[in-house]
C-alpha positions in Angstrom: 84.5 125.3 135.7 85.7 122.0 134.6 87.8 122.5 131.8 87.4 119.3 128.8 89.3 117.9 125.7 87.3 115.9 123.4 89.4 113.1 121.4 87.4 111.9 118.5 84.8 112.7 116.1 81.9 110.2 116.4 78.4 110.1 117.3 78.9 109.6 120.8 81.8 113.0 121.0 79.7 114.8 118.6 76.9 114.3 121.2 79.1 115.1 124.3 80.1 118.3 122.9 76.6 119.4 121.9 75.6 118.5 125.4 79.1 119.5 127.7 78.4 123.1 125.5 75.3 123.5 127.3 76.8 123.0 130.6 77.3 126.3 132.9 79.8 124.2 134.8 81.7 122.9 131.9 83.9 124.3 128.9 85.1 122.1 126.3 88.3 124.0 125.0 89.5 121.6 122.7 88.5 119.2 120.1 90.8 116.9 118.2 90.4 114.5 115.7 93.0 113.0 113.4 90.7 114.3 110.5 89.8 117.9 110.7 87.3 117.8 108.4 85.3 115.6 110.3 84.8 118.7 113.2 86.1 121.5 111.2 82.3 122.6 111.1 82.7 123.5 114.9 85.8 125.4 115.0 83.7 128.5 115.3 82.6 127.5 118.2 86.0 125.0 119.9 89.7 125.1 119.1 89.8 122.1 116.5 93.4 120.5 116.3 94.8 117.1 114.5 98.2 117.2 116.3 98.5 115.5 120.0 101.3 117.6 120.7 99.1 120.7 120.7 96.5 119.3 123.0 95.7 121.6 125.6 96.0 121.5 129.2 92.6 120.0 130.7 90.9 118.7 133.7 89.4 115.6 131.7 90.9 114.4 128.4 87.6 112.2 127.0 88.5 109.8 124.5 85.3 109.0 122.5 87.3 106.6 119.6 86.4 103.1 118.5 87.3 100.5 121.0 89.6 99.3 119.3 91.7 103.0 119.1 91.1 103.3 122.3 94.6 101.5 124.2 96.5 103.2 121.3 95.1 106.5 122.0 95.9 106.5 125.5 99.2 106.0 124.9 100.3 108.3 122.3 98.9 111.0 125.1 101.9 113.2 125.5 101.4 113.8 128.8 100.8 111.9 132.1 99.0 112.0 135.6 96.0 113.7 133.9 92.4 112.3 134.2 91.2 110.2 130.5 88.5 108.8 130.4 87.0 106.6 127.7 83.4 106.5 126.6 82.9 102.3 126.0 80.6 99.9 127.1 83.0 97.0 126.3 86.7 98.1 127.0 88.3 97.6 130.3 89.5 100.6 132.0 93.2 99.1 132.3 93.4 99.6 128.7 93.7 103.2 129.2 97.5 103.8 129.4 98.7 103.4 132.9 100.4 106.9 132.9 97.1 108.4 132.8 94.8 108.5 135.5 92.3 106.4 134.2 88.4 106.3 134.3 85.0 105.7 132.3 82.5 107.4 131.3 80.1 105.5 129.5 76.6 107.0 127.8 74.0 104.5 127.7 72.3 104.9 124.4 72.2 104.7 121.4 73.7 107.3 119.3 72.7 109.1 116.0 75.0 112.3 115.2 71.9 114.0 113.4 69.4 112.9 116.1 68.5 115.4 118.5 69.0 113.5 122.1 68.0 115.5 125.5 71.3 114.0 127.5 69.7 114.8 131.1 67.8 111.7 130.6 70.7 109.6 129.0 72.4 107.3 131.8 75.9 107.8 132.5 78.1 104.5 133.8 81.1 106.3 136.0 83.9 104.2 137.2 87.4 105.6 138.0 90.7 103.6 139.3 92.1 106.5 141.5 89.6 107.1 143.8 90.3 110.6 144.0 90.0 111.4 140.8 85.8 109.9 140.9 84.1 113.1 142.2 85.7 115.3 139.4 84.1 112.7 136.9 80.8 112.5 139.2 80.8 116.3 138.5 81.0 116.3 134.8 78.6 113.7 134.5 76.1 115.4 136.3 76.8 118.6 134.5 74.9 117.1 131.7 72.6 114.6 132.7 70.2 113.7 135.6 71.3 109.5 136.2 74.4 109.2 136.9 76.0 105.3 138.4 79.2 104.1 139.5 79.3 101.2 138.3 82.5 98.3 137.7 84.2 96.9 134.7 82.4 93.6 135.0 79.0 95.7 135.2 79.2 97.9 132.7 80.3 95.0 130.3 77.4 93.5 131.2 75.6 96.6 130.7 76.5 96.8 127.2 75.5 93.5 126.3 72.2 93.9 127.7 72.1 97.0 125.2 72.7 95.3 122.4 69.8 92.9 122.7 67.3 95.6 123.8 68.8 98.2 120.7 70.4 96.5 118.0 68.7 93.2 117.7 65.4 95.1 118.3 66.0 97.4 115.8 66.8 94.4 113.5 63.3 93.1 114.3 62.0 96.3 112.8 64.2 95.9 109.9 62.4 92.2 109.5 59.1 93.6 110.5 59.5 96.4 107.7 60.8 93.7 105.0 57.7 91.6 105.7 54.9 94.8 105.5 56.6 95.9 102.1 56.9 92.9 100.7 52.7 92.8 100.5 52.5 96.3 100.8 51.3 97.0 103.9 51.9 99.8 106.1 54.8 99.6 108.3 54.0 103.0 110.0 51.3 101.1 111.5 53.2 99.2 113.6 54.4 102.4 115.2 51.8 102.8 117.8 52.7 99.0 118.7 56.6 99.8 118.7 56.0 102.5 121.1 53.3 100.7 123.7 56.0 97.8 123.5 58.3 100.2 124.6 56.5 101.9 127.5 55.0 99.0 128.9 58.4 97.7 130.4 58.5 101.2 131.9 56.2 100.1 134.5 56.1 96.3 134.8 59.8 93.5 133.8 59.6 91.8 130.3 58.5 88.7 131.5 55.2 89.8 132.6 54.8 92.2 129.4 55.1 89.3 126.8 52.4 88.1 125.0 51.6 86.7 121.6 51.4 83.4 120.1 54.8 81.5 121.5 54.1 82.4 124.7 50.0 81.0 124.4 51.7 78.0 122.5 49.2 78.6 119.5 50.3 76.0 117.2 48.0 77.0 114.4 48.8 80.8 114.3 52.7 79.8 114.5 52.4 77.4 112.1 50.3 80.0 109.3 52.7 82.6 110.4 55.6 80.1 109.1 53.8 79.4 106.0 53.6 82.9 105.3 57.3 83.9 105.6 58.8 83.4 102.3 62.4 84.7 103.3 64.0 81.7 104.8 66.4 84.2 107.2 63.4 85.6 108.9 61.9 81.9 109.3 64.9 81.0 111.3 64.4 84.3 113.2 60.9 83.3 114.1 61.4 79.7 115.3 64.5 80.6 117.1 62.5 83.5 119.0 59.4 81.3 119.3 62.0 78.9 121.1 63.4 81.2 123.0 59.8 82.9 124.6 58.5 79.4 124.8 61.7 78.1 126.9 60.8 80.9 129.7 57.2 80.9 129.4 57.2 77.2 129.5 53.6 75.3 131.0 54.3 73.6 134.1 53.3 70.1 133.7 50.1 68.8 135.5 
């Protein structure tokens, strides 16, 4: 039984928990968060604690904090030669407080703390700087989920900014896409069954072969009515820089 302390009280802990207290293999015995209020909902069910000095003796001390608490965190720690881990996708594992035995584990998805999420199909990016310390965190991770990859700092960075294309600036397009229905009242709901082919169609074959649309055919007309009927000027720019962007990698080779 690997024995776990949570640090933090976000989507991606409240998730961890949820999932790590599923685990056969895996008991969470601790909880803390600088704000009990934020977990004290769960202290039926974990020993909840907002003092670092009363953090329990663990196997893996998980610190799922803003990246930006994260180098802090590490350090106020009062203990050493244990294994913490952060859960990032942009901090370096050096930033982890060299007293520690340091690692990542980073879930690759996107995180809602009232969305249910089946974690054995979330990705987990593993990377540890004492080698022996890996197949303890290989262990965890597989505990609770079914793809687990050692990956490097300099991939998972990489990683992460991939994620934010393909999440957040997608999900911004919906927002756009949803300004642009209301605002004539259409139906946004029936873009869904679009937003969900979209989706499963890279499943099977890259982006590149998947696009389609206007931009790529280089259908001046239709671009140029779709312009016309944008009244927000924000989502104008948004269109021609996209319509740039598609046309620059699915430019016609000249004759």
């Amino acid at each position: 039984m690997i024995s776990v302390v949570i640090l933090g009280a976000g989507n991606v802990a409240t998730h961890l928990f949820k999932a790590f207290n599923k685990a056969d293999s895996v008991s969470v015995i601790q909880w803390y968060n600088r704000n009990l209020e934020s977990i004290k909902q769960f202290k039926h069910h974990v020993d909840i604690t907002d003092d670092l000095s009363h953090l329990k003796h663990a196997d893996v001390y998980i610190i799922a904090v803003s990246d930006d608490a994260i180098k802090a965190l590490s350090r106020l720690l009062p203990f050493e030669n244990k294994l913490v881990v952060h859960t990032s996708g942009s901090v370096n594992i050096n930033d982890l407080d060299k007293k520690h035995k340091r690692g990542v584990l980073y879930p690759l998805q996107t995180f809602s703390k009232h969305a249910d999420l089946d974690f054995s199909n979330v990705p987990i990016c593993i990377e540890t700087l004492d080698k022996k310390s890996y197949p303890l965190l290989k262990q965890l991770s597989k505990s609770i989920s079914n793809i687990t990859k050692k990956v490097n700092s300099d991939q998972r960075r990489v990683l992460h900014l991939a994620a934010v294309y393909v999440n957040n600036f997608t999900n911004q397009l919906y927002r756009i896409g949803h300004e642009i229905t209301e605002s004539k009242g259409a139906e946004f709901d029936l873009l869904k069954p679009l937003i969900m082919e979209t989706a499963k169609k890279v499943q099977d074959i890259s982006p590149y072969r998947a696009q389609t649309g206007p931009a790529k055919r280089h259908d001046k007309k239709t671009i140029n009515k779709h312009l016309k009927l944008l009244e927000n000027e924000h989502h104008k720019d948004v269109y021609k820089l996209l319509t740039k962007s598609i046309q620059l990698t699915h430019g016609r080779k000249k004759l």
